[in-house]
C-alpha positions in Angstrom: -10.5 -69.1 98.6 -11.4 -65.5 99.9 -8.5 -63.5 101.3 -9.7 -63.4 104.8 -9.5 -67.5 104.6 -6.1 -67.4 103.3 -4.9 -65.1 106.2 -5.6 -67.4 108.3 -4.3 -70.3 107.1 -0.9 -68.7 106.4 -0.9 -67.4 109.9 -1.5 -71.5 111.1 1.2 -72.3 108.6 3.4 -70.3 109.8 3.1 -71.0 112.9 3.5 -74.9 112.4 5.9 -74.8 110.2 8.5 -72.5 111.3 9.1 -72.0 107.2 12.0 -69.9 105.8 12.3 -67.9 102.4 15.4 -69.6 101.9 14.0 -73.2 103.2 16.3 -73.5 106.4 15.4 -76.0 108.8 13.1 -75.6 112.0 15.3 -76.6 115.5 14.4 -79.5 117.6 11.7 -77.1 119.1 9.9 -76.0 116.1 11.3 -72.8 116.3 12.7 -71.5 112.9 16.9 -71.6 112.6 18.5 -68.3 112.8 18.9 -66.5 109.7 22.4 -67.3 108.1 22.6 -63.2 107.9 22.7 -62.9 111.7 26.3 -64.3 112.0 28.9 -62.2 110.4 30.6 -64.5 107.4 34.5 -63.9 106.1 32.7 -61.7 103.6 30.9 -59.6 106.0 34.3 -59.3 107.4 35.9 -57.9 104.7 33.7 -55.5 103.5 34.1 -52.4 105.4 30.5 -50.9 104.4 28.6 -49.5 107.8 26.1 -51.9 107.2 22.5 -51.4 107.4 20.2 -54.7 108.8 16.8 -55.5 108.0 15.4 -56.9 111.1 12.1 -58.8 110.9 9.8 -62.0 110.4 9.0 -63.3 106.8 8.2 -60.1 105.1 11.7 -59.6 105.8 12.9 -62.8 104.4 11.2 -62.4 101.8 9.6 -65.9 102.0 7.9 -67.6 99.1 10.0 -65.7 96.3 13.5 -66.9 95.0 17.3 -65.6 96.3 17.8 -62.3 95.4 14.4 -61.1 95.6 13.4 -60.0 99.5 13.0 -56.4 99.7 16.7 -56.2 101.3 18.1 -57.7 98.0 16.2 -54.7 96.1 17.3 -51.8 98.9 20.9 -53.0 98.2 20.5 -51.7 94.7 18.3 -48.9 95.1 21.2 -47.6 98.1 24.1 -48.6 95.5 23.1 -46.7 92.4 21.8 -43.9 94.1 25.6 -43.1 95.7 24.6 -44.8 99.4 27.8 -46.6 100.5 26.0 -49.0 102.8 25.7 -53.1 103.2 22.2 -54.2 103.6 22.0 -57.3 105.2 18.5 -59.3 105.6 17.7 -60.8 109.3 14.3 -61.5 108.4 13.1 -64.9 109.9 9.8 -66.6 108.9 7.4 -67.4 111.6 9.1 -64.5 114.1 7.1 -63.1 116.7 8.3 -60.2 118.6 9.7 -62.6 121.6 11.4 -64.4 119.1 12.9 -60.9 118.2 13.6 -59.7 121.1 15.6 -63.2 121.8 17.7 -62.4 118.9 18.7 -59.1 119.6 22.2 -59.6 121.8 23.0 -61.2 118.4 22.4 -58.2 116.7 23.6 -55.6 118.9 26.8 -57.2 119.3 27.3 -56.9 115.0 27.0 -52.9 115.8 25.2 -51.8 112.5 24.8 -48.3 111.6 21.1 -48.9 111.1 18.6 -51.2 111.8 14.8 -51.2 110.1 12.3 -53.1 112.6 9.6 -54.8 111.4 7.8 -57.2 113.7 4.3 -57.6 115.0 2.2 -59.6 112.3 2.4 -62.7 113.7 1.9 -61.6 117.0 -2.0 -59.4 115.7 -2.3 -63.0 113.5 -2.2 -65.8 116.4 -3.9 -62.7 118.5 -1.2 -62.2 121.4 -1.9 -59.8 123.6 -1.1 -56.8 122.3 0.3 -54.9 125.0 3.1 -57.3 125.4 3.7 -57.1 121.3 4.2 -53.3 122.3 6.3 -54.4 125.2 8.5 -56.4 123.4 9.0 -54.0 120.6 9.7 -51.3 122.8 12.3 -53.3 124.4 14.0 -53.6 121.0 13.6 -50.1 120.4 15.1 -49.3 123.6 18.2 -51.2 123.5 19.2 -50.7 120.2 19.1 -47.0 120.9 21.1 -47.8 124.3 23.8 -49.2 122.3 23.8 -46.1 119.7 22.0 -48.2 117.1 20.2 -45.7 115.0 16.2 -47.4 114.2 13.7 -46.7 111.2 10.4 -48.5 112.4 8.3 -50.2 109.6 4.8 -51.0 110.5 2.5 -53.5 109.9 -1.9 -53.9 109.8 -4.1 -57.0 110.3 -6.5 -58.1 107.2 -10.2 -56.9 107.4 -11.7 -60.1 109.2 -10.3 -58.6 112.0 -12.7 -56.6 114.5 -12.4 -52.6 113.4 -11.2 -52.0 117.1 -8.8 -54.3 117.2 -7.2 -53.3 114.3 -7.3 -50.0 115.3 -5.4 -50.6 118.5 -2.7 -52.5 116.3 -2.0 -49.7 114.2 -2.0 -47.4 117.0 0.8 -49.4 118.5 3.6 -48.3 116.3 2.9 -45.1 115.7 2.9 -44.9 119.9 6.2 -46.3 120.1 7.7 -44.1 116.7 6.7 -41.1 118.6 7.8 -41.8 122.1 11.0 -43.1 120.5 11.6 -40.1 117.7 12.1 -42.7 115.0 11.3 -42.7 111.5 8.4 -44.2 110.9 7.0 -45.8 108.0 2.8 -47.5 109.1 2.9 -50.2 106.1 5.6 -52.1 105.0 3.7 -53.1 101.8 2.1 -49.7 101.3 1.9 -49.5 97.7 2.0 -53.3 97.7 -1.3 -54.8 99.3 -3.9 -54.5 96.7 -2.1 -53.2 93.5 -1.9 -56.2 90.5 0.9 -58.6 91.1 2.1 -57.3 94.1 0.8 -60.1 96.6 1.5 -63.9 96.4 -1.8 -66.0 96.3 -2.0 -66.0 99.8 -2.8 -62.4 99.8 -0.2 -61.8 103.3 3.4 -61.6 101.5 4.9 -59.5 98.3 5.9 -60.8 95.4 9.3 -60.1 93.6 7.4 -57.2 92.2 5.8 -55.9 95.5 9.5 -56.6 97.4 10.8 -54.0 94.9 8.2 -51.4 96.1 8.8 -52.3 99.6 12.5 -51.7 98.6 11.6 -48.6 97.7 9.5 -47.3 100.5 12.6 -48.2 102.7 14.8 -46.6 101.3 12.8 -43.0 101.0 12.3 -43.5 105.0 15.8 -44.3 105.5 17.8 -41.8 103.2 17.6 -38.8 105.9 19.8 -41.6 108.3 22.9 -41.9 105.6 25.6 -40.2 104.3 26.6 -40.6 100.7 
């Protein structure tokens, strides 16, 4: 099976499915059940970390890879031996669109994080949604989060190459708009370093590996380090 193929039948997957890295169940709508890291537990509680949340769709999750290995598992260590005393907690949800984002915000807003890294969009470019709503709705996120003195780091996304070149384009384009009308941090691919390097991707040539989740870990944390105190 090619790669563009493969897109494309993850995207309808996705969609259908409502999947989750750690297999929770779709809701009586199809729509995938909030991640568990959305609601503080007694553990969250207790810790008195600022914490840091990774706020996204599957890349987040780190869907099709085991516990312990999404890209916020791996910034937890990189942040704790390198002297950052930070929480990361993962609110990545498999199957998210930018609505379904936006939806799940109060949620998030309400935990008051000392950071949050954005990354949403992909499944909006893959089921073709329009795109200025997609920038819309991200800059609605952006904007609230920022109302509520909720520091952002944006983390970007692309489209694969079956895509039209203008298109594609324009989806880039997007976040680097909304970075520099918002002043954020800005890194334009999550899996920079990722896509195309051996091992990196799954079979289905749209999410990392355990091995690509580390480098994602690791281009986090170089865009986020200027945010944090030690």
């Amino acid at each position: 099976m090619n790669r563009s193929l493969a897109f494309i039948l993850t995207a309808i997957a996705l969609t259908l499915t409502g999947c989750k890295a750690d297999g929770g169940k779709a809701d009586s709508n199809g729509a995938p059940a909030p991640a568990a890291a959305q609601r503080p537990t007694a553990t969250d509680l207790a810790d008195r970390r600022p914490t840091i949340v990774c706020f996204g769709d599957s890349l987040t999750a780190g869907y099709g890879t085991d516990p312990g290995e999404s890209y916020p598992d791996y910034l937890q260590e990189l942040l704790t031996r390198d002297g950052y005393p930070y929480r990361v907690s993962n609110a990545g949800v498999s199957g998210n669109t930018t609505k379904d984002g936006l939806d799940r915000l109060p949620r998030l807003i309400a935990r008051k994080p000392a950071l949050v890294v954005l990354e949403f969009g992909g499944n909006d470019g893959l089921r073709g949604l329009p795109l200025e709503q997609t920038e819309a709705n991200l800059g609605s996120m952006i904007e609230q989060l920022q109302a509520a003195g909720i520091p952002v780091a944006l983390a970007g996304i692309t489209l694969p190459p079956n895509y039209s070149g203008e298109y594609i384009k324009q989806f880039n384009g997007m976040y680097s708009t909304l970075a520099r009308k918002n002043h954020l941090p800005f890194l334009p691919f999550l899996l920079q370093g990722v896509y195309g390097t051996p091992g990196g991707m799954q079979d289905d040539a749209t999410h990392a590996t355990a091995q690509g989740n580390r480098q994602v870990a690791a281009n986090v944390e170089k865009l986020i380090t200027p945010l944090l105190r030690r």
